[in-house]
C-alpha positions as CSV (number, residue, x, y, z in Angstrom):
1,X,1.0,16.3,-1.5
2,X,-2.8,16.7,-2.1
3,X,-4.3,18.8,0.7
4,X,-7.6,16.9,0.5
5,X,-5.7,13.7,0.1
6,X,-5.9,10.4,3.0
7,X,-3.4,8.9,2.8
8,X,-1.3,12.6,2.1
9,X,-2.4,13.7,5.7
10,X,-1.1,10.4,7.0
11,X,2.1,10.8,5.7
12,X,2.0,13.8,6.9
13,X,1.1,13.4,10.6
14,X,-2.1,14.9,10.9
15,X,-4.1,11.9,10.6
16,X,-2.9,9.1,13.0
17,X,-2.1,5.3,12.2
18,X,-0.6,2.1,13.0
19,X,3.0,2.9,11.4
20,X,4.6,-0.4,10.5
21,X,7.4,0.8,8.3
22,X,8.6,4.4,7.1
23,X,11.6,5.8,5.1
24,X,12.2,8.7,2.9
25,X,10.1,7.4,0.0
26,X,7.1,5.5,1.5
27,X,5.5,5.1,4.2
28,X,3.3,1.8,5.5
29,X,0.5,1.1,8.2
30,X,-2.0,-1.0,8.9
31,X,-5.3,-1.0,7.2
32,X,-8.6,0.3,9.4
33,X,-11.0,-2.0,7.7
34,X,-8.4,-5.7,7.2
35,X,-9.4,-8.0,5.1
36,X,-6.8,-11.0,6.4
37,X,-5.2,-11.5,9.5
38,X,-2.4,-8.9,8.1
39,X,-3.3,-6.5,6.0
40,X,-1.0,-3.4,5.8
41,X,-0.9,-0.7,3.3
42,X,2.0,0.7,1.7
43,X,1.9,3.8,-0.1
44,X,4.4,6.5,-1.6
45,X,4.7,9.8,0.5
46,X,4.6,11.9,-2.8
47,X,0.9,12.2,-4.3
48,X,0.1,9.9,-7.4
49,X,-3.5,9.2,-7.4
50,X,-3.1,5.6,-9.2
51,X,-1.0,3.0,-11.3
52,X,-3.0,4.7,-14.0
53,X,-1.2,8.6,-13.0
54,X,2.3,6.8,-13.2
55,X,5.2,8.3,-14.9
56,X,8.0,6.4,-16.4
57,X,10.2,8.4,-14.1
58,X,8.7,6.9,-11.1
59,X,9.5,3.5,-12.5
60,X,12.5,3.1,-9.6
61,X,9.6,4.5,-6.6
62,X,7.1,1.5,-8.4
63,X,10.1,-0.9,-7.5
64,X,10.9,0.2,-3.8
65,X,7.4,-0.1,-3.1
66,X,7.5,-3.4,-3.9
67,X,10.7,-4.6,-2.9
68,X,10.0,-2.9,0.3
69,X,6.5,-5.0,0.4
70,X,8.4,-8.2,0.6
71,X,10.8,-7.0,3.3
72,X,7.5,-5.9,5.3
73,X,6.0,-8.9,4.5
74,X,9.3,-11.1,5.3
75,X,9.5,-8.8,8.6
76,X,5.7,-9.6,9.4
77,X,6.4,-13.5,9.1
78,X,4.5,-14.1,6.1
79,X,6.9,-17.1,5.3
80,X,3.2,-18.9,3.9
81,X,3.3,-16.8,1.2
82,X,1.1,-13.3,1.0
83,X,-0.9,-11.2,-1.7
84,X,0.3,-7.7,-3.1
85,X,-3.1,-5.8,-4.8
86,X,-2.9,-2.8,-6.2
87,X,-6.5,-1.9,-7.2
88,X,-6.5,0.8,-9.9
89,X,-9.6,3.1,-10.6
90,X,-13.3,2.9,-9.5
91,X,-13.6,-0.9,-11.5
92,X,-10.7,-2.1,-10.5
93,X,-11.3,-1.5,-6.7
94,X,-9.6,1.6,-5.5
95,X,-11.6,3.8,-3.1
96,X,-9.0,5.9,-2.1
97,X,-7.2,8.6,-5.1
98,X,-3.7,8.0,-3.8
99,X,-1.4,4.9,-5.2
100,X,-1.6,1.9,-2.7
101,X,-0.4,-1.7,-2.3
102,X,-2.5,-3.9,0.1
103,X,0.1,-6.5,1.3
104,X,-2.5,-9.2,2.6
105,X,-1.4,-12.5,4.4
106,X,-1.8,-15.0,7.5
107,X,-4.6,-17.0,5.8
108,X,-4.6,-19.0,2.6
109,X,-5.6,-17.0,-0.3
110,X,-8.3,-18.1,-2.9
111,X,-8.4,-17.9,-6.9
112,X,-9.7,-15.5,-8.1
113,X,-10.0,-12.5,-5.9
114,X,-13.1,-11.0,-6.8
């Protein structure tokens, strides 16, 4: 946990949110500022501040999180399809320092992003 950390103080319980799915290695909610009709954000509970701070050891956490997206998203009735983003560093789009997937869906998705 970083103590100065979002999405740390979320998992947490000190900062509130819309909890959509939680077990013992991540946690997911909805996102404040949505970009499609779902957007949801699934994060680990333990600290890694992007794709780009990944260990090999965390290779099997990488996986749940996205196995786990498409049982949120299958849950969420995203049978349309959906979009899975996970923005990486100041260029590629991530504002917050802690790993995150955007699971996007419930509109039709356009090429390329942005």
């Amino acid at each position: 946990m970083s103590s100065d950390c979002i999405f740390c103080k979320i998992v947490a319980g000190s900062i509130p949110a819309k909890r959509v799915y939680e077990d013992e290695l991540c946690l997911c909610f909805a996102d404040l500022n949505p970009q499609a009709p779902t957007h949801l954000l699934v994060i680990p509970k333990v600290h890694i501040a992007s794709l780009a701070e990944a260990e090999p050891a965390q290779s099997s956490l990488l996986g749940h999180l996205l196995t786990k997206s498409a049982e949120i998203a299958r849950a969420a009735g995203l049978d349309g399809g959906y979009r899975v983003i996970l923005n990486t560093g100041p260029d590629g789009g991530q504002t917050v320092d802690h790993l995150h997937l955007h699971l996007l869906g419930g509109r039709h998705m356009t090429w390329p992003p942005g």
